[in-house]
C-alpha positions in Angstrom: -34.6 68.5 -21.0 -32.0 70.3 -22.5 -29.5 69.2 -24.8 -26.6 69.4 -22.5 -28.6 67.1 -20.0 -29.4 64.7 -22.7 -26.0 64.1 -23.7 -24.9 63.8 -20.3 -27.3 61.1 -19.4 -26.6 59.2 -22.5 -22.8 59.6 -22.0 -23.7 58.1 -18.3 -25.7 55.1 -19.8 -23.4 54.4 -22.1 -20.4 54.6 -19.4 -22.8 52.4 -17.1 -22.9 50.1 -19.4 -19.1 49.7 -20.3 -18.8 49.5 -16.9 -21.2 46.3 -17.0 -19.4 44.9 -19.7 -15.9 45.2 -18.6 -17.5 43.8 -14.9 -18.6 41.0 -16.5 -15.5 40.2 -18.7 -13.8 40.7 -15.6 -15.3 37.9 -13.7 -15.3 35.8 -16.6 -11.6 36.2 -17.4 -10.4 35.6 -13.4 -12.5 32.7 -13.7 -10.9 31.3 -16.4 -7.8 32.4 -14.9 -9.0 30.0 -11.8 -9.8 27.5 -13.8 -5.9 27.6 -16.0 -4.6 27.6 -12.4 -6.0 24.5 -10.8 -5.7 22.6 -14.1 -2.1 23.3 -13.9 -2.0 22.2 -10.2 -3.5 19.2 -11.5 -0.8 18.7 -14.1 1.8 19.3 -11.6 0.8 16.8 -9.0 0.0 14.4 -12.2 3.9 15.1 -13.3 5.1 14.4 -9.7 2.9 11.4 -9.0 4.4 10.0 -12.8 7.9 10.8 -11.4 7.1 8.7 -8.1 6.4 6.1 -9.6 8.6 5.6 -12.7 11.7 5.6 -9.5 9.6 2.8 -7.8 10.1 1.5 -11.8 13.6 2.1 -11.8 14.6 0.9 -8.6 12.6 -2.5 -9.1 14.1 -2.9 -12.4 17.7 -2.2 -10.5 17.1 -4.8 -7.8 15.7 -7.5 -10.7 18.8 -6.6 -13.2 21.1 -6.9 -9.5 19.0 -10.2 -8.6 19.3 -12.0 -12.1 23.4 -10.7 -11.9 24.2 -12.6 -8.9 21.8 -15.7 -10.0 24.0 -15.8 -13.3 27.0 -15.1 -11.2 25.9 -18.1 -8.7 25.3 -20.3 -11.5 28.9 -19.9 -13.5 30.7 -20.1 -9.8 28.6 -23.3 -9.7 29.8 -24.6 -13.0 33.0 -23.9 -12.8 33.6 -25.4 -9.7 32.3 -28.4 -11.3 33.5 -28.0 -13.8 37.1 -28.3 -12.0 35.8 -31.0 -9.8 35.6 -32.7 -13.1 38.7 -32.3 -14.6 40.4 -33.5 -11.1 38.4 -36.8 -11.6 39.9 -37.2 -14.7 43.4 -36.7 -13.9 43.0 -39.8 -11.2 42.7 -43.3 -12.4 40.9 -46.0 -10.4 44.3 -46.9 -9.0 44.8 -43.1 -7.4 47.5 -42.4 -9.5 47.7 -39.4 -11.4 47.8 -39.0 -14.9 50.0 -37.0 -16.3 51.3 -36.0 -19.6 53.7 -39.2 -20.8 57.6 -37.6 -21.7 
């Protein structure tokens, strides 16, 4: 075999073989590729679902804030009203007069 022939078989091995290497990194790197793809889907729906459900949180924590506004809101109506029921009482003597301030 001559020289010439010798080199050009090597340099074809060798090429073969970069050629096998950068195949294989190839693969290797789309599959990690893949893989950084469908963990990132997986973040993404994980955000989403999060996002769901904190406006379920927010809206339950609206309709308990607007729940506990109108109780409170019932409640000093209530008292009031009472509370001026009271005073009425108190302006009335057994007789059904009024009582009034004395001049």
């Amino acid at each position: 075999m001559t020289v010439f022939k010798r080199q050009l078989l090597s340099r074809k091995i060798l090429f073969n073989k970069i050629q096998e290497i950068l195949d294989t990194q190839g693969k290797d790197i789309a599959n990690k590729a893949q893989d950084v793809k469908e963990e990132s889907q997986d973040i993404v729906s994980t955000a989403k679902d999060a996002e769901e459900e904190l406006k379920d949180v927010g809206n339950k924590i609206k309709e308990a804030k607007d729940e506990l506004t109108d109780s409170a809101e019932d409640e000093i109506a209530a008292a009031t009203s009472a509370s001026e029921q009271k005073d009425d009482d108190d302006n009335t003597a057994s007789t059904g007069a009024t009582k009034g301030p004395v001049n």
